[in-house]
C-alpha positions in Angstrom: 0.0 0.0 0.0 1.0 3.6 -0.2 1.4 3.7 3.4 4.6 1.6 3.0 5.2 3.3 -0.4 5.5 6.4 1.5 7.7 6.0 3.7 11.1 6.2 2.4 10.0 9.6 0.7 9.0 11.0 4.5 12.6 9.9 5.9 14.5 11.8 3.0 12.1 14.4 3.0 12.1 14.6 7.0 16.2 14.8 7.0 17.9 16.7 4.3 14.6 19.4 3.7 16.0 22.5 5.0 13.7 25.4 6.9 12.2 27.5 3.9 14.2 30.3 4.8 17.5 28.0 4.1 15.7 27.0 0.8 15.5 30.5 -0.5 18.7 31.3 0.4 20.1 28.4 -1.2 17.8 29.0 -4.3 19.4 32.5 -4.7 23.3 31.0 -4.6 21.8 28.4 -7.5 19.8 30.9 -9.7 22.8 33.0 -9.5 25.3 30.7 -10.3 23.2 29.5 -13.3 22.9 32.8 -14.9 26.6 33.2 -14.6 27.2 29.8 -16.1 24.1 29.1 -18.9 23.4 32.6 -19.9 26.8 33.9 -20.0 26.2 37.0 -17.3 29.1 38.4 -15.1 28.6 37.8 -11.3 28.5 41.3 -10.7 25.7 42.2 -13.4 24.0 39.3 -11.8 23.7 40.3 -8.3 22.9 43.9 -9.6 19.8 42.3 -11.0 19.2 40.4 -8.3 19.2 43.6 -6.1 17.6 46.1 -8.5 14.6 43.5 -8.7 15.1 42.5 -4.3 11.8 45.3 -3.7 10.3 44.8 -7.1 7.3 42.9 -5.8 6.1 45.1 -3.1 3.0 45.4 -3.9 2.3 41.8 -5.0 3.9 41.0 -1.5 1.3 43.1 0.2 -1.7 41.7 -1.5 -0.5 38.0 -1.0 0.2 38.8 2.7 -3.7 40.2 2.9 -4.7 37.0 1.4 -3.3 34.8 4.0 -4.5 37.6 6.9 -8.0 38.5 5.5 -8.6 34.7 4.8 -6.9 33.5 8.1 -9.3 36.2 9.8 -12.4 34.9 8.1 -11.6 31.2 9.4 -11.2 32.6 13.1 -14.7 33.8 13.1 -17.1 32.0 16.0 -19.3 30.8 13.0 -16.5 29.6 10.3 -14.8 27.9 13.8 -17.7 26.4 14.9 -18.8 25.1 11.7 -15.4 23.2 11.4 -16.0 22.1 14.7 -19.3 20.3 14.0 -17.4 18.9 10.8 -14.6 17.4 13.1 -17.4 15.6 14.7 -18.5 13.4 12.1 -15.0 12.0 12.0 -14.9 8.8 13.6 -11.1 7.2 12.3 -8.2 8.2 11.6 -9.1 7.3 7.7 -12.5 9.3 7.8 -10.7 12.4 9.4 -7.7 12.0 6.8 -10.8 12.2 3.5 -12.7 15.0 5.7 -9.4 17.2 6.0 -8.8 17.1 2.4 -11.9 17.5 1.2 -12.6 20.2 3.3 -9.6 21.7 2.3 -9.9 21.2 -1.8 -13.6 23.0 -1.3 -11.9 25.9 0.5 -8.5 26.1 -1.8 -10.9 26.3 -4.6 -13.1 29.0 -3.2 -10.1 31.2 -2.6 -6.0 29.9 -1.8 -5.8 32.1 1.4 -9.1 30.9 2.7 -7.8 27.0 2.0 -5.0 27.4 3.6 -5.9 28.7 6.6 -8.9 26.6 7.2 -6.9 23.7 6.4 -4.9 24.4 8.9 -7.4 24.9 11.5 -9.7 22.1 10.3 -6.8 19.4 10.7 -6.1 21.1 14.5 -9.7 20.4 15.4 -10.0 17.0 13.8 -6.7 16.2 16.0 -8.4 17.0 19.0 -11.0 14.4 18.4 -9.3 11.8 16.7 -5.7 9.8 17.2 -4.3 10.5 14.1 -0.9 11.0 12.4 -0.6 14.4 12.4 2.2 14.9 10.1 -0.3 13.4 7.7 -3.2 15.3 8.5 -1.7 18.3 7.9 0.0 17.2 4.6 -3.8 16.4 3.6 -4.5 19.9 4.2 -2.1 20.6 2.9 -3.1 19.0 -0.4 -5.7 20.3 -1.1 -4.1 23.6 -2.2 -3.2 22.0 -5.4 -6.6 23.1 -7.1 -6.3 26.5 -6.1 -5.2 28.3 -9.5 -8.1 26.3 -11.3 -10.4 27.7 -8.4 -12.4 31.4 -8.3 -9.1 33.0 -7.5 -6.4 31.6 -10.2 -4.1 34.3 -10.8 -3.6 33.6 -14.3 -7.4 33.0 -15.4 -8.4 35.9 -13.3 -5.5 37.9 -15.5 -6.0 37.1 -18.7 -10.0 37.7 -18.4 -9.2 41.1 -17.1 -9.6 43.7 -19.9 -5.9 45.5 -20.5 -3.7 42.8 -19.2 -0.1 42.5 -20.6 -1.0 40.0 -23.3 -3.9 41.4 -24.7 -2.5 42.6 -27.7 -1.4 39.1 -28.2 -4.6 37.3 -27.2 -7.0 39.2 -25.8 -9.1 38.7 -23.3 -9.9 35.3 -22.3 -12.8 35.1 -20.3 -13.4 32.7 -17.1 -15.5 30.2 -18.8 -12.8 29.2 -21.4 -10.6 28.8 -18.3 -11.9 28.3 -15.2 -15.5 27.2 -16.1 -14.0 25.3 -19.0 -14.8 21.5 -19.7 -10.8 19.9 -19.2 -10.7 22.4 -16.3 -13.3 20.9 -14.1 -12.8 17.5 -15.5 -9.1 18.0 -13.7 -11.0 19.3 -10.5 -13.4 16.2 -10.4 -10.3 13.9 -10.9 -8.7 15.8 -8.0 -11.6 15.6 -5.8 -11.5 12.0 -5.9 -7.9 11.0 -6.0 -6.3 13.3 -3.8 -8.6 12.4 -0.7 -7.9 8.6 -1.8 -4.0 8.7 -1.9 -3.7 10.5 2.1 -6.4 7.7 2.9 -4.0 5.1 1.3 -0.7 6.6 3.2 -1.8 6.6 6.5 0.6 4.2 8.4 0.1 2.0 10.7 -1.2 3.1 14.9 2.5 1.9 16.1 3.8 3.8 13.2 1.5 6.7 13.7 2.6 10.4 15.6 -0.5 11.7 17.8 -0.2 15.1 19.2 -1.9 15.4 22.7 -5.3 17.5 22.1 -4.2 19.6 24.9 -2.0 21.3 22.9 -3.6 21.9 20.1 -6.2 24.4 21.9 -6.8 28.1 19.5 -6.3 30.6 21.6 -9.6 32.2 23.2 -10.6 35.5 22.2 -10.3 38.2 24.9 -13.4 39.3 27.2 -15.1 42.1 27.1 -14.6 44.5 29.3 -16.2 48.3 29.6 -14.2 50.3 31.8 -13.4 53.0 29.9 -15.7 54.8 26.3 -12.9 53.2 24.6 -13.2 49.8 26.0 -17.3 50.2 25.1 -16.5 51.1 21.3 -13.8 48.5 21.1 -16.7 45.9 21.8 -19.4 48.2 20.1 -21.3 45.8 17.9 -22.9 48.5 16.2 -19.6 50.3 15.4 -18.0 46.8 13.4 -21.5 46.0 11.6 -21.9 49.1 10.2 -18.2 49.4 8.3 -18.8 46.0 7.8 -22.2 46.5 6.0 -21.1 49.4 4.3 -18.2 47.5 2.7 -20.3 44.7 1.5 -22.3 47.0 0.0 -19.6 48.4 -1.9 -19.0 44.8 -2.8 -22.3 44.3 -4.0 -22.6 47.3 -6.5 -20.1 46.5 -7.8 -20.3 43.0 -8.6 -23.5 44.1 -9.4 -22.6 46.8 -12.5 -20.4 44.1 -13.6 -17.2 43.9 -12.0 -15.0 40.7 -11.9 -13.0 39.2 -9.4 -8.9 40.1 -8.9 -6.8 40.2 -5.9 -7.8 43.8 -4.3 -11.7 42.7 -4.6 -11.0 39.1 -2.6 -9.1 40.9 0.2 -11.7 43.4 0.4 -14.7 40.5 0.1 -12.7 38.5 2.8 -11.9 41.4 5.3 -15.1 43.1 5.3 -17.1 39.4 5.7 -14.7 39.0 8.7 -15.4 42.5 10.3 -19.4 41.4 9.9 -18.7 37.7 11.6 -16.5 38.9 14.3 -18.8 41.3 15.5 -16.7 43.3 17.6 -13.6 45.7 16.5 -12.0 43.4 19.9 -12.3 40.4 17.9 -11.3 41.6 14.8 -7.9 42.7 16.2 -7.5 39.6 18.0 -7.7 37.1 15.2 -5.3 40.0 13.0 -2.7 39.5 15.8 -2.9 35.8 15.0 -2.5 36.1 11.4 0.0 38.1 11.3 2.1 35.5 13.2 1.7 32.9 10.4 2.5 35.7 7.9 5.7 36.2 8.9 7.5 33.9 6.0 6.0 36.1 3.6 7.4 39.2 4.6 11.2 38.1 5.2 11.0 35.7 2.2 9.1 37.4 -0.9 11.7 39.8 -1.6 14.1 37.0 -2.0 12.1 35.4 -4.6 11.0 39.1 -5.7 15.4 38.9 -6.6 15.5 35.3 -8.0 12.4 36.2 -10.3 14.2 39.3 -11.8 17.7 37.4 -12.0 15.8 34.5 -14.0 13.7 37.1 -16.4 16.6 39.7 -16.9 19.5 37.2 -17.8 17.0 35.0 -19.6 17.4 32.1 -17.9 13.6 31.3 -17.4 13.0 32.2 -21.0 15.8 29.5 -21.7 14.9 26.7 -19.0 11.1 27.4 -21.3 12.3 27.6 -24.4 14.2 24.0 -23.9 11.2 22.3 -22.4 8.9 23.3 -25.3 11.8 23.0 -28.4 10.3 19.5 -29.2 6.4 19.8 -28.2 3.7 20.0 -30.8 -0.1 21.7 -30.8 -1.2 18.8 -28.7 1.8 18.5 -26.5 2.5 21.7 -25.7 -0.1 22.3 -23.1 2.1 19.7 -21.0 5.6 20.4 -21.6 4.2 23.8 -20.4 2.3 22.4 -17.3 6.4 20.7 -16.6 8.0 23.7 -17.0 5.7 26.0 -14.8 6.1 23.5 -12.3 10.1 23.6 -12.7 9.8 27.6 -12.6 7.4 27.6 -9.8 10.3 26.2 -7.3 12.4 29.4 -8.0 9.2 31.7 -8.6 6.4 30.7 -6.0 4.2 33.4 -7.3 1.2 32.2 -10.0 1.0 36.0 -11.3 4.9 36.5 -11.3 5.3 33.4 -13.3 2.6 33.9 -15.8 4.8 37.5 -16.3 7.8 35.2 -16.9 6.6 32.4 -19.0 3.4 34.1 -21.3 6.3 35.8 -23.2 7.5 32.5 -23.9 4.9 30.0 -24.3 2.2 32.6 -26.3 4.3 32.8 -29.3 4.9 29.4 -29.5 1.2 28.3 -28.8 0.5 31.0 -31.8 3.0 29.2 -34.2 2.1 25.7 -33.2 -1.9 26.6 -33.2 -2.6 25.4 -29.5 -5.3 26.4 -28.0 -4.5 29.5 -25.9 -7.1 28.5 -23.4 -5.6 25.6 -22.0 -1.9 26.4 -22.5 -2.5 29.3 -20.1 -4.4 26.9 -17.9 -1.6 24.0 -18.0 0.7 26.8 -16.8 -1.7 27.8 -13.8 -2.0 24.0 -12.6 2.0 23.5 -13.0 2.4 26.6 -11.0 0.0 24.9 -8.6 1.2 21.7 -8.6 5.1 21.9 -7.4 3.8 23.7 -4.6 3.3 20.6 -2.5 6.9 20.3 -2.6 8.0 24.1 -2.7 7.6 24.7 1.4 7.2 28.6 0.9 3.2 28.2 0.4 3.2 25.8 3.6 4.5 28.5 5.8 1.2 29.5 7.0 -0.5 26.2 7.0 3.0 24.9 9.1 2.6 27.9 11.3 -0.6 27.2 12.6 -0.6 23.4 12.9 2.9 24.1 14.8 5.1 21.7 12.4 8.0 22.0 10.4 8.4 21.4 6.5 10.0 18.5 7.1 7.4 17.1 8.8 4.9 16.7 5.7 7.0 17.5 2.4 7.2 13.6 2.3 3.8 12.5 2.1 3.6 15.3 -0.5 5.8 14.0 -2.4 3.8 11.0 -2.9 1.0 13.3 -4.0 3.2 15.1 -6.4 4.2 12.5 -8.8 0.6 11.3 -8.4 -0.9 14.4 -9.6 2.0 15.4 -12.0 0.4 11.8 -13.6 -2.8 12.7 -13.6 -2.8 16.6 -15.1 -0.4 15.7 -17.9 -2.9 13.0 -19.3 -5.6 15.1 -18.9 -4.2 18.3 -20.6 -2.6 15.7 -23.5 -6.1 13.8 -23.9 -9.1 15.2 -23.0 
């Protein structure tokens, strides 16, 4: 079984998988070092890249750390907690609360990556205080489930390309959501996902004597502070009235303008996700509270996205992404291409972890050559978003928040994703080849 299958991957995985932090930095000497060597660049050109482009992604940085905090804030709320809660109940074995996790976690991931992650996280914490379960595999199924994200409501590159005066609009348009997202291949790929994925943890979960069970008593959230009203401040700090109506009055920003025909990006989920979680929390108490906690399981972002903001701009300024593409995709045909590009997002992705950033480094590369081999433009965008999506099980930077929470280190699950990786890799290439 996969259980046994597994394990040598969790022991490698477990002791030569550095901290992410080490990985970046060790990314940086490597992507460095290869634009010295492949693409001919001096070492001192190179790092000035590497610098120029160290703050390039600033922005970017900011919206995906309000991702993970808005969405993390969201799952805090009494309702979102104590719906997981009554979830956690129907969990009887290890092996149900292994499918609920990951299901749970492929719904969320799909609704919105931030959201998935966090309630993931949180889900696989409650199902551990009611079941004796591995834990490092709990996780990793939460973990999993983030695979589907960029086929899901907030895919970077479907949301971009459908999004009138993108970069590659003079190239191909606009591309709306049902040709990617909505599209036929698309949610085969997601039905495929929301069986096997589930099916695999289920099949790698070892043995009891084999198994490593947390005690429940330490897995308790932290409460939310009591009210108090001491002083006016205290009273509009735990003024109802005061967080419903900012809340309100951001939904119904929300609403107008979904409503005169506005389309989903990164600024509009944040906003969607913060002012929901203003509404749920209740209080402006609460609020802070759960922002406090989010911004502990942030903290990877901040000190680690300028270091990827560098490797992006050595690997588009030297050309070495457009090379590492351009080799993959030298020998692929109209029906192949979607694939070798699905393989070489997922190759990019380790040293860009960013599904926008990417698509900026790879459209330049694999749009002319879908235009000269007649792919379909469609799904060679798409085969880039699920590549970008699918080394992330083994690239630990989008497990910083899920890790932080659950109180484990990459190590501790980058093994059972392995498993899931050359699964999935499987999987998506016959299904962007075939179908």
């Amino acid at each position: 079984m996969l259980n046994r299958a597994s394990k040598p991957f969790v022991k490698l995985v477990e002791r030569y998988l550095p901290d992410p932090y080490i990985f970046v930095l060790l990314l940086t000497l490597i992507t460095l070092a290869f634009a010295v060597v492949i693409q001919d660049q001096t070492p001192l050109t190179t790092i000035q890249q590497w610098g120029d482009g160290f703050w390039g992604l600033l922005t970017f940085s900011m919206q995906m750390f309000l991702v993970l905090v808005t969405g993390f804030m969201l799952a805090c709320t009494p309702l979102v907690k104590a719906l997981l809660e009554r979830l956690a109940s129907l969990a009887k074995s290890p092996g149900s609360a292994i499918v609920l996790v990951t299901l749970v976690s492929l719904i969320a991931s799909w609704i919105n990556w931030g959201f998935g992650l966090v309630v993931g996280a949180l889900f696989a914490k409650a199902l551990a205080r009611k079941v004796s379960v591995d834990y490092r595999l709990l996780v990793a199924s939460a973990y999993s489930g983030f695979i589907v994200w960029h086929g899901g409501l907030a895919g970077s590159v479907p949301l971009t390309i459908a999004t009138p005066g993108h970069f590659s609009e003079a190239q191909i348009g606009v591309v709306g959501t049902g040709e990617t997202i909505f599209s036929g291949f698309n949610l085969l790929l997601l039905a495929i996902m929301f069986v096997i994925i589930p099916l695999v943890n289920r099949l790698m979960l070892p043995t009891e004597s084999e198994s490593i069970i947390v005690d429940s008593a330490k897995l308790k959230d932290d409460a939310f502070p009591s009210a108090t009203s001491e002083r006016p401040a205290d009273k509009l700090e735990n003024s109802k009235v005061l967080g419903l109506l900012v809340g309100f009055a951001g939904l119904a920003y929300l609403i107008n303008y979904f409503v005169s025909g506005g389309g989903l990006n990164l600024n509009i989920v944040n906003t969607l996700f913060l002012f929901l979680a203003i509404v749920l929390h209740g209080t402006p108490r609460n609020v802070l509270h759960s922002l406090q906690q989010a911004v502990q399981g942030g903290s990877g972002i901040v000190i680690q996205f300028p270091f990827y903001a560098g490797i992006m701009a050595v690997m588009v300024q030297s050309g070495l992404a457009q090379t590492m593409s351009e080799w993959l995709i030298s020998f692929a045909s109209a029906e192949s291409l979607p694939v070798w590009s699905f393989i070489s997002a997922g190759i990019v992705n380790i040293f860009v972890p960013s599904g926008g950033g990417q698509w900026a480094v790879q459209a330049p590369v694999i749009l002319p050559a879908a235009a000269e081999l007649g792919a379909e433009i469609n799904r060679v965008a798409m085969a880039v978003a699920w590549g970008d999506a699918w080394t992330n099980l083994i690239q630990p930077f989008w497990a910083l928040p899920v890790l932080a929470i659950a109180g484990l280190k990459a190590k501790d699950i980058m093994g059972f994703c392995l498993v899931q990786l050359i699964v999935t890799g499987v999987i998506i290439s016959l299904v962007l080849r075939f179908v």
